[in-house]
C-alpha positions, -999 to +999 in steps of 0.1 A: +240-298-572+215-269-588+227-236-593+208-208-600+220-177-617+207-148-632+213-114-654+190-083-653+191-049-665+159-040-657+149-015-631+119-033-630+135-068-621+113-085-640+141-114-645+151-109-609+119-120-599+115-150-621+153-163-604+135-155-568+104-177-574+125-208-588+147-199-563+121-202-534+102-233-550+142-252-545+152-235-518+181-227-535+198-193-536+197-175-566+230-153-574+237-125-605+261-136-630+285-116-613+286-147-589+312-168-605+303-209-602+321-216-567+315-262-573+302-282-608+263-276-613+251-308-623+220-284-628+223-246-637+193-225-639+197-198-657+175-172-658+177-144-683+161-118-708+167-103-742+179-074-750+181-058-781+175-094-795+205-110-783+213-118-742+240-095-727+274-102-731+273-102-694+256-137-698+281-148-724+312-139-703+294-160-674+292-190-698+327-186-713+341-183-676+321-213-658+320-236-691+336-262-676+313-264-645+278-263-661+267-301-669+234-292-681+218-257-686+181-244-683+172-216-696+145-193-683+140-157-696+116-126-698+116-102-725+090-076-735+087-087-770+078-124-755+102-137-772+128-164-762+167-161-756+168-201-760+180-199-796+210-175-785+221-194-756+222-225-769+244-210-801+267-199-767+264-233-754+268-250-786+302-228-790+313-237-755+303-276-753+278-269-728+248-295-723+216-272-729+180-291-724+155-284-746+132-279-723+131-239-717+107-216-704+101-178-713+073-152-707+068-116-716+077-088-693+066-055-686+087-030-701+077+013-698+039+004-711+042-025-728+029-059-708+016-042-676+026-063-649+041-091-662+052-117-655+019-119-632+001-151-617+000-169-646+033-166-655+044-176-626+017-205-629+035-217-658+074-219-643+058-233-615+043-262-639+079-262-658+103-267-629+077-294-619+082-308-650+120-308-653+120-326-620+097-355-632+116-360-661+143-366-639+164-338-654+166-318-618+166-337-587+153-319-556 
């Protein structure tokens, strides 16, 4: 089973949207952390940004909480500097024994006036390539 969650501050919903596009490419409904792991994700999406150059400790409690029902992780962010969270989730799910693929996607995101709408066409574009991806390798099975 895939699970889909995912953490925003934003007012913008920049990360929001990214968790609504995989979520309508799956058909698969795409919950805030708030939304504790109800079954074992053989798959869990999770899409999220950085913030202050770390991820929320929102996101970390989500991990800490549901560690035991996340098989593999994805991780999928959007962050104004364009950087990636990768690196700080998988210290997380290093910490926690949590199965992270290497595989990760991430895109800038428009933030006051920095990166005027982003994540646009191409950004989408480019998850839309990724998911694809992750589902030929066999790592998500639709």
């Amino acid at each position: 089973m895939i699970q889909i969650r995912y953490f925003t501050k934003s007012k913008k919903g920049n990360t929001k949207k990214l968790a609504d596009f995989i979520s309508n490419k799956l058909q698969i409904e795409a919950l805030d952390v708030t939304n504790k792991l109800d079954e074992s994700a053989d798959i869990l999406i999770l899409v999220n940004a950085l913030y202050a150059n770390n991820i929320d400790k929102e996101v970390k409690l989500f991990l800490e909480v549901n560690k035991d029902n996340i098989k593999k992780l994805v991780n999928v962010c959007s962050s104004a500097s364009g950087k990636s969270t990768y690196k700080r989730v998988k210290k997380e799910c290093d910490r926690l024994g949590i199965n992270i693929l290497e595989d990760n996607y991430s895109t800038k995101a428009s933030w006051i006036f920095i990166n005027k709408g982003r994540p646009n066409e191409k950004d989408f574009n480019r998850l839309d390539e990724f998911i694809d991806i992750i589902i030929k390798k066999g790592d998500i099975n639709e």
